[in-house]
One Martini backbone bead per residue (centre of mass of N, CA, C, O) as a GRO file, in nm:
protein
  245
    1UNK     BB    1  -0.246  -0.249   1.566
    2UNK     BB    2   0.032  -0.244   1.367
    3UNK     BB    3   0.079  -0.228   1.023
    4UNK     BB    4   0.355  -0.376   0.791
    5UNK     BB    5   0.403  -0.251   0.493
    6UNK     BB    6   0.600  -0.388   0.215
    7UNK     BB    7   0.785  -0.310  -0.070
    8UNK     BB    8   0.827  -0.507  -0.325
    9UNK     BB    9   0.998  -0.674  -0.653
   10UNK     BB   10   1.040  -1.008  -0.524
   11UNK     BB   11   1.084  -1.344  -0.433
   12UNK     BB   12   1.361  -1.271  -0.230
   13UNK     BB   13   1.212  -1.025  -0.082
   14UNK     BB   14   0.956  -1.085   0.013
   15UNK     BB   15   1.123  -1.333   0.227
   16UNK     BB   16   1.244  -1.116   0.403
   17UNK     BB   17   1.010  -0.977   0.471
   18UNK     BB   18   0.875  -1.242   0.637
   19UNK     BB   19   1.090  -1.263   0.820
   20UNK     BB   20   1.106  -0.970   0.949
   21UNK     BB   21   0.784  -0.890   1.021
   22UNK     BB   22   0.605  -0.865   0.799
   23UNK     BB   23   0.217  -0.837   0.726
   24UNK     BB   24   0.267  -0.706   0.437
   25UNK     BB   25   0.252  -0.691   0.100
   26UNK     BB   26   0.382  -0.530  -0.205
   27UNK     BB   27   0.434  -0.633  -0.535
   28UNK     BB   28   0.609  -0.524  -0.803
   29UNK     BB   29   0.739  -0.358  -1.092
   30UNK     BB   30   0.913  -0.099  -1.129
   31UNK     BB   31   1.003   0.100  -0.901
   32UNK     BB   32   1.160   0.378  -1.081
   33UNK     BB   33   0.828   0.425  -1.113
   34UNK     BB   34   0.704   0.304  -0.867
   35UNK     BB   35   0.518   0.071  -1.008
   36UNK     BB   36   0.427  -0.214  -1.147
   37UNK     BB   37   0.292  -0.512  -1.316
   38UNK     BB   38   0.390  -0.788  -1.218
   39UNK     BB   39   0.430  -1.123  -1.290
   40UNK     BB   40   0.262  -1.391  -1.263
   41UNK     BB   41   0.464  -1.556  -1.185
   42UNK     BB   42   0.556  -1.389  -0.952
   43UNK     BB   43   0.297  -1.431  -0.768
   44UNK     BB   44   0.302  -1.722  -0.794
   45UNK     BB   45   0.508  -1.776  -0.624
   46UNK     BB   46   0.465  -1.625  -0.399
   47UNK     BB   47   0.207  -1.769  -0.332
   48UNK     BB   48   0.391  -2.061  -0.303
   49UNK     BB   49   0.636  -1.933  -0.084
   50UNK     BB   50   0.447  -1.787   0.118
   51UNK     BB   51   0.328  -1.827   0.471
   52UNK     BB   52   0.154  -1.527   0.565
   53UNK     BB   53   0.140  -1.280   0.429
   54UNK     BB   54   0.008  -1.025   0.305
   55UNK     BB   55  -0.074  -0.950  -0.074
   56UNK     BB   56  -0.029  -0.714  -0.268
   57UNK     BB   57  -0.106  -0.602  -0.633
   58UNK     BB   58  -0.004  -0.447  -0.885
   59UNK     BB   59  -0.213  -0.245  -1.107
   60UNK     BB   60   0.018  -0.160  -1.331
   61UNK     BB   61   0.139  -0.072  -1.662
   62UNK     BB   62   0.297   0.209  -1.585
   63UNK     BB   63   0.442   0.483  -1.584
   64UNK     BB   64   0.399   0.801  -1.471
   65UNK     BB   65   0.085   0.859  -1.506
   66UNK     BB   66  -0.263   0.830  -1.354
   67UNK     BB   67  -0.380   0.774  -1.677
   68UNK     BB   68  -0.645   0.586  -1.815
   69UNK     BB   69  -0.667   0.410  -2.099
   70UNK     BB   70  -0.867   0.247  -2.300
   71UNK     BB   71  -0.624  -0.003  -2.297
   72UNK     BB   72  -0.539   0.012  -2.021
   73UNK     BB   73  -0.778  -0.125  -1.876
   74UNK     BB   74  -0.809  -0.373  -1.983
   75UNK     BB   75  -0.513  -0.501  -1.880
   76UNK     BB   76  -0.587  -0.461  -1.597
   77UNK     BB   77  -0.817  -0.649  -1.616
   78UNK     BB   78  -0.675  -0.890  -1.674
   79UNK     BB   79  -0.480  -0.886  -1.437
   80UNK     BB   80  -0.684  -0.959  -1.246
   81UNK     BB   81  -0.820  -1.197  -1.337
   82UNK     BB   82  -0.502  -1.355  -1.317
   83UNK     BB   83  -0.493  -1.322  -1.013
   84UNK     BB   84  -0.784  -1.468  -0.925
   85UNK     BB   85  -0.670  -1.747  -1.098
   86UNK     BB   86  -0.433  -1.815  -0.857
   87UNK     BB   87  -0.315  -2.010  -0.665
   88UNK     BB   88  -0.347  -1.999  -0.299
   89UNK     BB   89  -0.233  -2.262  -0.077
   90UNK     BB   90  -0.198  -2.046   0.185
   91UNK     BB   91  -0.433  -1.834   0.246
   92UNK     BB   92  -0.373  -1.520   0.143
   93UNK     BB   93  -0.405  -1.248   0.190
   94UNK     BB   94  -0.539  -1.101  -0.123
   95UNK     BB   95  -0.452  -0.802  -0.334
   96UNK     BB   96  -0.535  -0.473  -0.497
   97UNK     BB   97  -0.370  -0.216  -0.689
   98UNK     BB   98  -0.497   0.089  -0.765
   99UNK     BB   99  -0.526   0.366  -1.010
  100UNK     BB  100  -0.718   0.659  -1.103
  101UNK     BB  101  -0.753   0.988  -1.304
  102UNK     BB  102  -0.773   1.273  -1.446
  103UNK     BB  103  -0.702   1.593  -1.557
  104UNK     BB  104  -0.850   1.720  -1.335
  105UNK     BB  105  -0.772   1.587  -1.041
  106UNK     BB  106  -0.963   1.322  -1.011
  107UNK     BB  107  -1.130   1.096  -0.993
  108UNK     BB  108  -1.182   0.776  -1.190
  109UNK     BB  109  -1.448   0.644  -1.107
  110UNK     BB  110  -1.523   0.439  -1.384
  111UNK     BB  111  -1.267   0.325  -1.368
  112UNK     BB  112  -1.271   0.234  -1.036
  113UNK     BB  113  -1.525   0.044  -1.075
  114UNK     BB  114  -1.441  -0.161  -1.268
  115UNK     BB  115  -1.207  -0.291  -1.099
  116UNK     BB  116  -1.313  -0.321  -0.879
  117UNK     BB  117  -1.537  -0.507  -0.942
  118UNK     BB  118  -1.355  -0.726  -1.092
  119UNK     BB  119  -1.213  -0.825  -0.785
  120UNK     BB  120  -1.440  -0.855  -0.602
  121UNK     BB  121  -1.336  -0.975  -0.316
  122UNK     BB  122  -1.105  -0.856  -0.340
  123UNK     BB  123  -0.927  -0.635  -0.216
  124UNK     BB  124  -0.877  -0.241  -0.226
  125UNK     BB  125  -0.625  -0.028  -0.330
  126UNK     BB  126  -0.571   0.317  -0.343
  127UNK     BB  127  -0.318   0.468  -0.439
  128UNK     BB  128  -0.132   0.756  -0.470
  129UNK     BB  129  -0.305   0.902  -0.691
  130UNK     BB  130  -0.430   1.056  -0.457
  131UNK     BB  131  -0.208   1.276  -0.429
  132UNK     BB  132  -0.356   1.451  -0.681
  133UNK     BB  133  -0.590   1.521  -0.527
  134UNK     BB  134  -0.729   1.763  -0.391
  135UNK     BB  135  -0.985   1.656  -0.276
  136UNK     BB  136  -0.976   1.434  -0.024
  137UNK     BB  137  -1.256   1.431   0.128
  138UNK     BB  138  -1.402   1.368  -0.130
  139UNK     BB  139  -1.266   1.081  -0.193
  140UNK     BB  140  -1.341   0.922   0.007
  141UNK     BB  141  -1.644   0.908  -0.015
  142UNK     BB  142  -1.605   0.770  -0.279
  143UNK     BB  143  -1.403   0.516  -0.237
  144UNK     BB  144  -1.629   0.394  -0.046
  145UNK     BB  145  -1.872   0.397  -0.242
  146UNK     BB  146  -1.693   0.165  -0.450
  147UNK     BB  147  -1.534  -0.024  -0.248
  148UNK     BB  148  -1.294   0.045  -0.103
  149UNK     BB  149  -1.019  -0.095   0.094
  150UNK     BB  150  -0.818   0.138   0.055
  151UNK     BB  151  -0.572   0.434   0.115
  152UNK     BB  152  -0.235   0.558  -0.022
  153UNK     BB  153  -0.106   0.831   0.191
  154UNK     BB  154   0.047   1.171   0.241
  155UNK     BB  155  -0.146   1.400   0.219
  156UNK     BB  156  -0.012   1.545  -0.030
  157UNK     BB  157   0.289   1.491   0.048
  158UNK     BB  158   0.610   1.410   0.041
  159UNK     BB  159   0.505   1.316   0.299
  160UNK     BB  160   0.375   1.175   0.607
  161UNK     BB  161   0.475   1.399   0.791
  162UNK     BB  162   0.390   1.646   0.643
  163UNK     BB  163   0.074   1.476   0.626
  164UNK     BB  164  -0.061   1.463   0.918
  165UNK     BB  165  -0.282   1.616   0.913
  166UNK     BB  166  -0.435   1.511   0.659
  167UNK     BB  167  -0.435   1.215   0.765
  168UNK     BB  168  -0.576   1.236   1.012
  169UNK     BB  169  -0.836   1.353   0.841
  170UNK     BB  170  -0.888   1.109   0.676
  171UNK     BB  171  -0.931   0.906   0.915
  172UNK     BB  172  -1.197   1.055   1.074
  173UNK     BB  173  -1.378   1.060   0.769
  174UNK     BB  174  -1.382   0.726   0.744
  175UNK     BB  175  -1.321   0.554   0.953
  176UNK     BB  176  -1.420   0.232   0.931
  177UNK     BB  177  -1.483   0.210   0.603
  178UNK     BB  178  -1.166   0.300   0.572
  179UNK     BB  179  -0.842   0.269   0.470
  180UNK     BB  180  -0.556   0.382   0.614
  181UNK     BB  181  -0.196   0.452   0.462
  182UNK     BB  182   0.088   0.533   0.550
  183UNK     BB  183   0.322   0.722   0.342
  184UNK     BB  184   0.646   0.843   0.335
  185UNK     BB  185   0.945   0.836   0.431
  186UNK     BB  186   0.929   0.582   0.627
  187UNK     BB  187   1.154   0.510   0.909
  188UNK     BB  188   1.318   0.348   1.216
  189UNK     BB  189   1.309   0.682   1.332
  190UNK     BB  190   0.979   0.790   1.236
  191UNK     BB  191   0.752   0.635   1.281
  192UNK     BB  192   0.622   0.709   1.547
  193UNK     BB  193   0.573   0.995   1.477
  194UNK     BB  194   0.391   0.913   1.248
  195UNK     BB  195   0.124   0.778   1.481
  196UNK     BB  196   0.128   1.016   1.627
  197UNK     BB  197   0.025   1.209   1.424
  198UNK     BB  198  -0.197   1.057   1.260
  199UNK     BB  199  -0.327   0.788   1.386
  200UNK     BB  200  -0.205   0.538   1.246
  201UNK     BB  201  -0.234   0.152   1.165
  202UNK     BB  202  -0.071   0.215   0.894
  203UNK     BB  203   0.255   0.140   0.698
  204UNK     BB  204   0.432   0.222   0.426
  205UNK     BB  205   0.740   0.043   0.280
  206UNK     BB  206   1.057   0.071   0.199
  207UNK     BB  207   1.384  -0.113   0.245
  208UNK     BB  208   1.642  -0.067   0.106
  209UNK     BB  209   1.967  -0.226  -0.024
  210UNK     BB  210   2.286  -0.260  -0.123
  211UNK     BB  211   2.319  -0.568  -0.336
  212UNK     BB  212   2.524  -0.653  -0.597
  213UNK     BB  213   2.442  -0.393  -0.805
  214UNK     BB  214   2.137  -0.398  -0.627
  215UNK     BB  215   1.836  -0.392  -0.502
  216UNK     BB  216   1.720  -0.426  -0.197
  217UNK     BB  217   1.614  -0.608   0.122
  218UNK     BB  218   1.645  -0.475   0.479
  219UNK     BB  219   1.592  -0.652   0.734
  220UNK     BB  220   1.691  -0.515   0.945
  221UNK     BB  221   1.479  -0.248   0.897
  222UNK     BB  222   1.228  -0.413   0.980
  223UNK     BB  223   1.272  -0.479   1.236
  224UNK     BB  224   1.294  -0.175   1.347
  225UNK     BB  225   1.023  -0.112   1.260
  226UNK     BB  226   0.854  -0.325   1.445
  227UNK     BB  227   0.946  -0.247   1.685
  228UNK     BB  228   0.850   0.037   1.667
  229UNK     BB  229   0.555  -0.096   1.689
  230UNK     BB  230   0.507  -0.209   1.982
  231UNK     BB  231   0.522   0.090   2.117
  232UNK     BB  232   0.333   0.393   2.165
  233UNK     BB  233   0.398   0.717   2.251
  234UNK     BB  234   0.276   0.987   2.406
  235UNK     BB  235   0.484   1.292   2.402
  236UNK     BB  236   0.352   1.458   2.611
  237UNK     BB  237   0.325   1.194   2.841
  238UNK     BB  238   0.473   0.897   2.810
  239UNK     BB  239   0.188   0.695   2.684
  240UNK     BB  240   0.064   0.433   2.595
  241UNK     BB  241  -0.140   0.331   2.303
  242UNK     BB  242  -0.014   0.070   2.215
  243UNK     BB  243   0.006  -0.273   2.155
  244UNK     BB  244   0.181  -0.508   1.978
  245UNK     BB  245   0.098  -0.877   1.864
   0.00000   0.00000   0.00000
C-alpha cells in the first residue's frame, strides 16, 4: 500500500487534500521558504474540522539553512509541548517534522536527540535537511538510533528520479526500522516511475494550483496521483508490484 502525503499550508487546503484522497498531511506555514511551524491555531482547527488523514506537523521556526540555534531549539521544544496539548477529538494520528544539521554537513544529533525525547509517543519525521547530510548511509542508522520515525529525502538529489537510487538504498539499509518518504519533483505523471525505481511505499509532495492570486491545492492533481497509485506495475515485465487498498 502506497501512502501519499500532501504538503498544505492551511485549514482550507488541508480539507481539499482529505477530500481528495490524500492518506497524511505535512501541515506548514510559509511555503516560500520550505515549510515553517504553522501557527497553533491553525494546528487546532485542523485538528477539529479533519476526519480521517494523519497530520505531521512542522517544527520549524524559520526559512533559511537548517541549523539551530539554542534559541531557536528552544522555540522547537516549546512548540512540541503545545502541539503535544491540543485536543485531538477524532483521533487523527499526529506527528512532528523535525530537522537540524552541524556547520560541517552531518546530522546535529544533541539538537535531534532533545526534540525527539520532547516528542514523546507522537512520531518523528526528520525532513529535507537530510538531503544536507553526505554519509547518508550512516545517518540513517544515527536517526534510526535516535528512535526517528522516518525520513524524508530526494536521495541527496534535486528530485526524488534523480536519486533514485540513492533512495532504493536507504530504503534497503534502513528496512523496517525506519520509513523513508520518497519526496521531490513527484506529480501524477511521474509517480509510478518514482515507485517503481525507488521501491518506495510512500511518496510526499505539494501540489500547487494558482486560484484568486495565491496557490492553493489542485484537488484534482491529488485524485490523480492517488489513481496513480492504485496499481504498480515493474516496467520491464509489466506485472502489477502492488495494489493499493
Amino acid at each position: 500500500m502506497t501512502t501519499v502525503e500532501i504538503c498544505v499550508s492551511d485549514v482550507p487546503t488541508a480539507l481539499v487534500a482529505e477530500a481528495a484522497g490524500a492518506d497524511r498531511l505535512e501541515l506548514c506555514a510559509d511555503l516560500g521558504q520550505g515549510g515553517t511551524t504553522p501557527s497553533l491555531g491553525t494546528v487546532e482547527l485542523a485538528l477539529r474540522t479533519l476526519r480521517r488523514v494523519g497530520v505531521r506537523v512542522m517544527v520549524r521556526p524559520r526559512g533559511g539553512d537548517f541549523r539551530v540555534s539554542e534559541i531557536e531549539e528552544q522555540v522547537m521544544l516549546a512548540d512540541i509541548e503545545a502541539i503535544r496539548s491540543l485536543p485531538n477529538p477524532h483521533g487523527l494520528a499526529v506527528g512532528v517534522v523535525v530537522g537540524a544539521v552541524t556547520a560541517a554537513g552531518g546530522l546535529d544529533l544533541a539538537v535531534l536527540r532533545r526534540l525527539i525525547e520532547a516528542a514523546g509517543p507522537l512520531p518523528v519525521t526528520v525532513h529535507k535537511a537530510f538531503d544536507e547530510v553526505g554519509d547518508q548511509l550512516t545517518a540513517i542508522e544515527e536517526l534510526i538510533d535516535l528512535g526517528a520515525d522516518a525520513v524524508l529525502t530526494s536521495g541527496g538529489a534535486p528530485t526524488a528520479l534523480a536519486g533514485a537510487t540513492q533512495i532504493a538504498a536507504l530504503r534497503q539499509r534502513a528496512g523496517d526500522r525506519l520509513r523513508v518518504i520518497a519526496g521531490g519533483g513527484i506529480r501524477s505523471h511521474n509517480v509510478r516511475q518514482v515507485l517503481a525505481e525507488t521501491g518506495a511505499r510512500e511518496v510526499h509532495l505539494r501540489a500547487p494550483v494558482q486560484r484568486d492570486g495565491r496557490e492553493a491545492t489542485d484537488g484534482e492533481e491529488i485524485c490523480r496521483i492517488v489513481a496513480a497509485t492504485c496499481v504498480q506495475t515493474d516496467p520491464a515485465h509489466g506485472t502489477a508490484l502492488f495494489i493499493r487498498e
